[in-house]
N, C-alpha and C positions, 0 to 999 in steps of 0.2 A: 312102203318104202319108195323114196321117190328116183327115179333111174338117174337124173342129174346128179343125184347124190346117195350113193350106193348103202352108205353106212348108219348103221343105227342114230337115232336121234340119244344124245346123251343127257338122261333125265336127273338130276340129283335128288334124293328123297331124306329128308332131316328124319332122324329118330324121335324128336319131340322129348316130352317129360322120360326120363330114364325110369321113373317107380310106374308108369303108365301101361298100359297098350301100345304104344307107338313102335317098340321093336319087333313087338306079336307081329301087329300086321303087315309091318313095312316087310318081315319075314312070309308073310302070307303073300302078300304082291308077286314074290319072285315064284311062286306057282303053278303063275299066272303065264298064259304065250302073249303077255303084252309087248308087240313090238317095240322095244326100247332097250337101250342101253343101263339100266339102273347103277346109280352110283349113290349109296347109301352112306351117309356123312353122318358119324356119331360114333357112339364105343365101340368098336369089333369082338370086343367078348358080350356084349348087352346083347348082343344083336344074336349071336350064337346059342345065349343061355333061351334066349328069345325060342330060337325053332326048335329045341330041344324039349320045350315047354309046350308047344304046339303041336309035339312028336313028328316034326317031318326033316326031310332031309334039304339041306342047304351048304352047298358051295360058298364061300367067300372069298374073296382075293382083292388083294391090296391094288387099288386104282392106278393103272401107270399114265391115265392122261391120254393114253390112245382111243382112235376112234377105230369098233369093231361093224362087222357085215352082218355080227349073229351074237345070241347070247343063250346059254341053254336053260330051259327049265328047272326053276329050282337053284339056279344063281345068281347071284351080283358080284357087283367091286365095292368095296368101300374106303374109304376116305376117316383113316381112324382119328375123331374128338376125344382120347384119353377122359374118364372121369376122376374126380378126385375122390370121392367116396366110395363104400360099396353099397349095391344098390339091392334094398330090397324091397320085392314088388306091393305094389300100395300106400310105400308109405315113406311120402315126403323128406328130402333133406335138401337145404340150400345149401350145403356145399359143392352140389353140383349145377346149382342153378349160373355158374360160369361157364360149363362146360354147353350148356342149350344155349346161351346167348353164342359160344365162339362156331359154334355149327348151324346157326342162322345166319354169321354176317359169314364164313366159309362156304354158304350154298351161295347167299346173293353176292358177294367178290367174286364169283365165278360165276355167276351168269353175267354179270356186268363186263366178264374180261372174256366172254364168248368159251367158257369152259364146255359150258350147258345149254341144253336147248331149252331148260325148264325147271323148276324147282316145284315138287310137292310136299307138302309141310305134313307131317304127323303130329296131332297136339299137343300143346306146353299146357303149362299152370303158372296162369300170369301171378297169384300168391303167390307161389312160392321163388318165383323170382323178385319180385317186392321186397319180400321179407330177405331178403341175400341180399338186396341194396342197392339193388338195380331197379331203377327207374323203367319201367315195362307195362305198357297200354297194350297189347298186342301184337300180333305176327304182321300189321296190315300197317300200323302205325314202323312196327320197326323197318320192313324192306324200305318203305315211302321214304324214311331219314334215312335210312343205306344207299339210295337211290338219288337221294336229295329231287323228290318231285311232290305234286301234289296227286294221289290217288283217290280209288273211289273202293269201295266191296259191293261186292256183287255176288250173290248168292244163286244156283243154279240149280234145278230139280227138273225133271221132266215137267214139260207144258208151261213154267211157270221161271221167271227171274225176277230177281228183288235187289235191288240197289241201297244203301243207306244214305243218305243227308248227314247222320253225325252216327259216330261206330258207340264206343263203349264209354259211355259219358252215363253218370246217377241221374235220372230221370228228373230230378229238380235243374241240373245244369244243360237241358234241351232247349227251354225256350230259347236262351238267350245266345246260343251255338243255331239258333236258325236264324241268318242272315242271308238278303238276296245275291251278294257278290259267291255267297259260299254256295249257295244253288245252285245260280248259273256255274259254276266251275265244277262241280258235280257232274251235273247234267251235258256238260261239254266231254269230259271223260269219259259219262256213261255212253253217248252218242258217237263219240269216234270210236271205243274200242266197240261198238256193239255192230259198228261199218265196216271195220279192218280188220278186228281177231276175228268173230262170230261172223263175218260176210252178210250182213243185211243192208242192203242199198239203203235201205231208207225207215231207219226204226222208228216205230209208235212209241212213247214212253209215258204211262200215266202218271202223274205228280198226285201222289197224296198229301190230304192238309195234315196240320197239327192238332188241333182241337175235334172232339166228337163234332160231327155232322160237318165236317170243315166248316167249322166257325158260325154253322149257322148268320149266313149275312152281316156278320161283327156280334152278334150275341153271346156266342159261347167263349170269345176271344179274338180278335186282329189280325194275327200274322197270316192268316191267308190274304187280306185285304191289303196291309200295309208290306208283305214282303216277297213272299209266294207268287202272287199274279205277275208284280209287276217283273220278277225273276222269268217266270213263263213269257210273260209279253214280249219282252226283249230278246228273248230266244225262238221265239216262234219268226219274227221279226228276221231269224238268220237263216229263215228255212226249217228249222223242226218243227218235228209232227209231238203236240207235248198236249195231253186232256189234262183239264184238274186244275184246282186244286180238289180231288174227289174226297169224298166221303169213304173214312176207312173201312168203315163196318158191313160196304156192300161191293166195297172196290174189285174183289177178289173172287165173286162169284163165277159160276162157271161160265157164263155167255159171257161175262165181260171179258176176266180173263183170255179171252180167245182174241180178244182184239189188239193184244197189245204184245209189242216183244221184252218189253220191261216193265217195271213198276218201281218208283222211287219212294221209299217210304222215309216218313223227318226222324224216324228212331229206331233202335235196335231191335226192340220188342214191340214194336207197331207194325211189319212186316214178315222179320222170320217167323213165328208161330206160324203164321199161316203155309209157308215154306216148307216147314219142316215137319209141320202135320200133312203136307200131302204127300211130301218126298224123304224122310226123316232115312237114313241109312244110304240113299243114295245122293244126297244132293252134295253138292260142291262147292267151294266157298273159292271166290276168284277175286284176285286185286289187280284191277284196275289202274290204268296211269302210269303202271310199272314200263320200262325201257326193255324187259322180259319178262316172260310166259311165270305167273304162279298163281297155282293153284292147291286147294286144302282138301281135308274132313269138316263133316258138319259137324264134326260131336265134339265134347271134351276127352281130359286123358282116361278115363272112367277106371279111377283105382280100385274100385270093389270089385271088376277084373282081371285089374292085373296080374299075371299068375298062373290066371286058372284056366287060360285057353280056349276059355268061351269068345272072346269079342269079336266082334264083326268084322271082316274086311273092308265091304262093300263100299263102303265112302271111301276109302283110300284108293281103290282099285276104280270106281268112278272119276275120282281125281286126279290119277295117271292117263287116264283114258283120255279124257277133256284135254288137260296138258298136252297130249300130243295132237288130238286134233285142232288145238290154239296153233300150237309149231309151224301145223304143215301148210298155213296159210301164212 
């Protein structure tokens, strides 16, 4: 807690997919002696049936907008998102996929209007927001048009960060989503918040190619020749520290790894596998470019168990953690 400023950091935390894990855990977080203010935005009975299902005990109280000096174990405020349907656990209904879009733009309306010091996301199901008829790429995509800027993801695990080039795009529509102006702008993202949130004077950031063995010399495909480098060039050009275009297959290895404070991969599944097979339960999913601090879980809303009181916290509770350590700087 910082002495200039006595009172809790005020974190809001989205309940995510209502048929999910996300009020499990977000219920398990308050457990927790995280110092923060926790402001949980989503249904206030969800969230109850949530710890009741967990068997533990949880305080709730309705958010008055004040900032506190303490918060006790085992509670929060919440910020009630009423849902339309009732909910039951594992299994899907879009009738309430209105009620997860109005408690993502109510967390990011309120970091934008300095409510919050931070917003951590408990995961959606971009489906079944689809299918309710809402237009919905992800949590990464929606804050960025709430934000109206252009961001980056950046994934986080002990020892190791991973950056995308293009988020959740079908693996045929990559090539042509990898453009040098979208690099450099990327890479300008990843480089400042990796200077100002995460405090590194002067980050290394490897740029992986597109094609096996980056392109082998124009062999196995171009776009490292024709759009990759000269993206690198011009940025090195401003002073970054940028290797690559490397070869993804070896990029990752433990001595390299060690050289670098990031890694930019061209696609979704070209870099997190590797992420989340070394850190899978703790890692944390950051967006980048934001105006404020958010931060996620690495996993989906895992309806097979919803319910049953099994799921993990750990990602969540590492993603609060981070969140504040983003804050205090």
């Amino acid at each position: 807690m910082n002495a200039s400023r006595p009172w809790l950091p005020r974190l809001a935390v989205t309940l995510g997919e209502p048929a999910g894990i996300g009020a499990e855990i977000v219920a398990e977080l308050a457990q927790t002696d995280i110092a923060a203010d926790l402001i949980a935005i989503g249904d206030t009975d969800l969230l109850q049936r949530a710890a009741r299902t967990r068997g533990i005990s949880l305080t709730v109280e309705a958010d008055d907008g004040q900032w506190r000096t303490a918060r006790a174990r085992g509670a929060l405020r919440c910020i009630s998102v009423p849902l339309r349907a009732a909910v039951t656990p594992g299994q899907l209904d879009k009738r309430n996929a209105a009620g997860v879009i109005a408690m993502l733009a109510r967390a990011a309306d309120g970091c934008l209007e300095g409510e919050f010091d931070a917003v951590v996301t408990a995961p959606v199901h971009k489906g079944i927001i689809n299918d309710a008829g809402v237009a919905f790429t992800g949590h990464t995509e929606f804050f960025a048009a709430r934000a109206n800027c252009a961001v980056a993801m950046l994934l986080v695990a002990p020892g190791l960060r991973v950056a995308l080039a293009t988020t959740h795009l079908p693996l045929a529509q990559v090539p042509a989503a990898i453009t040098a102006p979208g690099i450099v702008s990327i890479l300008r993202i990843v480089y400042n918040d990796l200077r100002h949130r995460f405090g590194i004077d002067a980050p290394r950031i490897a740029v992986l190619g597109l094609n096996p063995h980056a392109g082998e010399g124009g062999h196995l495909g171009r776009e490292e020749i024709d759009i990759i480098e000269p993206a690198l060039a011009a940025l090195r050009a401003e002073g970054m520290l940028l290797d690559g275009p490397l070869s993804a297959d070896t990029a990752f290895v433990a001595a390299t790894r060690a050289r670098y404070d990031a890694y930019l991969a061209m696609f979704h599944d070209q870099g997190l596998p590797v992420l989340k097979a070394l850190g899978f339960g703790g890692a944390v999913n950051v967006t980048l470019g934001l105006p404020f601090i958010r931060t996620s879980v690495d996993h989906g809303t895992a309806l097979d168990l919803a319910g049953s009181g099994k799921a993990d916290a750990s990602s969540l509770i590492a993603a609060a953690q981070l969140a504040l350590e983003l804050a205090a700087r």
